[in-house]
C-alpha positions, 0 to 999 in steps of 0.5 A, spaced: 889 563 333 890 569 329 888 572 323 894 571 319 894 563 322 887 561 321 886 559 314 880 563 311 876 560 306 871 564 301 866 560 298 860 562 292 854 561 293 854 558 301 848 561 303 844 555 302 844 547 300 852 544 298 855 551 299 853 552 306 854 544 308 861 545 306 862 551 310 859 548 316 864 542 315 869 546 313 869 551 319 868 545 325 875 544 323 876 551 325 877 555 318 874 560 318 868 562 313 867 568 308 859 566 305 858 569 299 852 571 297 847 575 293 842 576 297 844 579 304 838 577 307 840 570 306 846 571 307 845 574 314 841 569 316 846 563 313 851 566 318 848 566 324 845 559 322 854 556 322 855 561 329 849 558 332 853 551 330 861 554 333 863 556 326 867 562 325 863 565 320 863 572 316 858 575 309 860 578 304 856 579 298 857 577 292 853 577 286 856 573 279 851 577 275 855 583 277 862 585 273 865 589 279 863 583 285 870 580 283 875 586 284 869 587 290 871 581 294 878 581 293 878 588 295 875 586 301 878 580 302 885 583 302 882 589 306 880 584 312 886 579 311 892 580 306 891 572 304 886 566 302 887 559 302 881 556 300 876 558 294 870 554 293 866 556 286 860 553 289 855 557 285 852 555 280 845 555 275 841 550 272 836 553 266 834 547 263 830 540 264 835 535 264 834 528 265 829 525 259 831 530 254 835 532 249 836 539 248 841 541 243 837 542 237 832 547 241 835 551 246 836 557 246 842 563 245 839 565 252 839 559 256 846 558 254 849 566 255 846 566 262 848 559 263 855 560 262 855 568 265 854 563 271 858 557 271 864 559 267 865 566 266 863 569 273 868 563 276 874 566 271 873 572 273 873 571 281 878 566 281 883 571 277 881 576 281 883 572 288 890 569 285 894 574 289 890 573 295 891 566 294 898 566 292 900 570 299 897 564 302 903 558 304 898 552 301 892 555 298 887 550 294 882 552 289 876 547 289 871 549 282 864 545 283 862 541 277 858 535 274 859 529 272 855 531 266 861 535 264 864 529 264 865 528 255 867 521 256 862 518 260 856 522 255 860 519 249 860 512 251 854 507 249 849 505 256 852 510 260 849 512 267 848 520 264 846 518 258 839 521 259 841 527 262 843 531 255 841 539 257 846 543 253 848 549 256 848 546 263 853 540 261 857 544 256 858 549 262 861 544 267 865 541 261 868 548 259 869 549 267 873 543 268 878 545 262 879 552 266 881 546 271 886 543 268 889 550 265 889 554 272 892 547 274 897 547 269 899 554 269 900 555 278 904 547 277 910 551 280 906 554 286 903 552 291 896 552 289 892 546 288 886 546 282 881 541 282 874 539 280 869 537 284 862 532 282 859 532 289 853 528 287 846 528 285 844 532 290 836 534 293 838 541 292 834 546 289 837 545 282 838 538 283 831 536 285 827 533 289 829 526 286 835 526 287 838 520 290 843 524 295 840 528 301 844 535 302 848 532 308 852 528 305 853 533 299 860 536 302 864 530 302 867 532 295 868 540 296 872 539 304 876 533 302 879 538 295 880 544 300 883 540 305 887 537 301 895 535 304 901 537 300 901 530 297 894 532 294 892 532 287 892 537 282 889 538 276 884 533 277 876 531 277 873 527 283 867 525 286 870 524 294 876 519 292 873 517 286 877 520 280 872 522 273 874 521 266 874 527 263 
């Protein structure tokens, strides 16, 4: 299959955990991977892992503490392959303790600068930044990783099953980052790019802890369906699998 066949497939934070699951699946239907990651090292060694399993695989470095990595990866990306077709903004950051507490009244300007860089700012850049990559491809999807906890209509209704997981800056960030969903949504609804949200699970990550009641195994479910989306598909929307999630 040639390059301008093949769907390409950029995906942030894939090195590890439910980027790297997505990757894995997403290549065993022979789509291409573009992992991003901070650490060339991990990087590498992530690669080589998906090749082992069959999955055409490449690195590319991004940091999104970096102000330039955006314009770096679309420069690359244009260079490689004139188009993407699907961007995963998979990473992300967790600064705080989430279950059990309720941080609003002691957090810090620090933990919430730092984590929204990561969550929400970063992620505007990078997608801004591929838009026209994005464009040049016939049926492109934009899958944004958030959180159930970002969800203000269950953190606002008495009992519900995230009430105890009240951290601040993580929360606020994934409820920031689902209202970009809604208005990149809206702003390409006469495109043929489809935005939606993600809620993979509570996953047994390293920053969903070892508690968690979901293995990464199964974390890829949510993010592979949103990026492999028909032109049927939703747009503008918040999922865990099929499941819709109140805003």
């Amino acid at each position: 299959m040639s390059t301008s066949q093949q769907r390409i497939a950029f995906i942030t934070g894939a090195n590890r955990g439910i980027g790297f699951e997505t990757a894995k699946h997403l290549g065993e239907q022979g789509i291409k991977i573009i992992l991003g990651a901070r650490d060339n090292t991990k990087g590498a060694e992530a690669v080589a892992e998906l090749k082992a399993k069959g999955v055409d695989a490449e690195y590319l470095h991004y940091d999104a503490a970096l102000s330039n990595s955006p314009q770096a990866v679309a420069e690359a990306l244009q260079s490689r392959f004139g188009k993407l077709d699907i961007l995963i903004n998979n990473a992300g950051i967790l600064k705080e303790t989430l279950i059990g507490q309720n941080n609003t009244v002691t957090v810090d300007q620090d933990t919430l600068k730092e984590t929204f860089e990561a969550n929400f700012f970063a992620v505007v850049a990078l997608t801004q930044a591929l838009l026209p990559l994005l464009q040049k491809a016939p049926a492109a999807r934009i899958v944004n990783l958030s959180s159930i906890l970002g969800s203000q209509t269950l953190h606002s209704t008495p009992d519900s099953p995230i009430d105890v997981a009240k951290g601040l800056a993580y929360n606020a960030s994934k409820t920031a980052l689902n209202m970009f969903t809604i208005h990149l949504a809206h702003a390409l609804k006469d495109s043929h790019i489809k935005v939606n949200s993600a809620h993979p699970g509570w996953v047994k990550t390293d920053l969903g802890g070892p508690d968690a009641p979901m293995e990464i195994s199964d974390s890829w479910k949510t993010s592979v369906r949103l990026a492999t989306l028909d032109d049927n598909g939703p747009t503008g929307g918040y999922f865990h699998e099929d499941q819709a999630l109140p805003w």
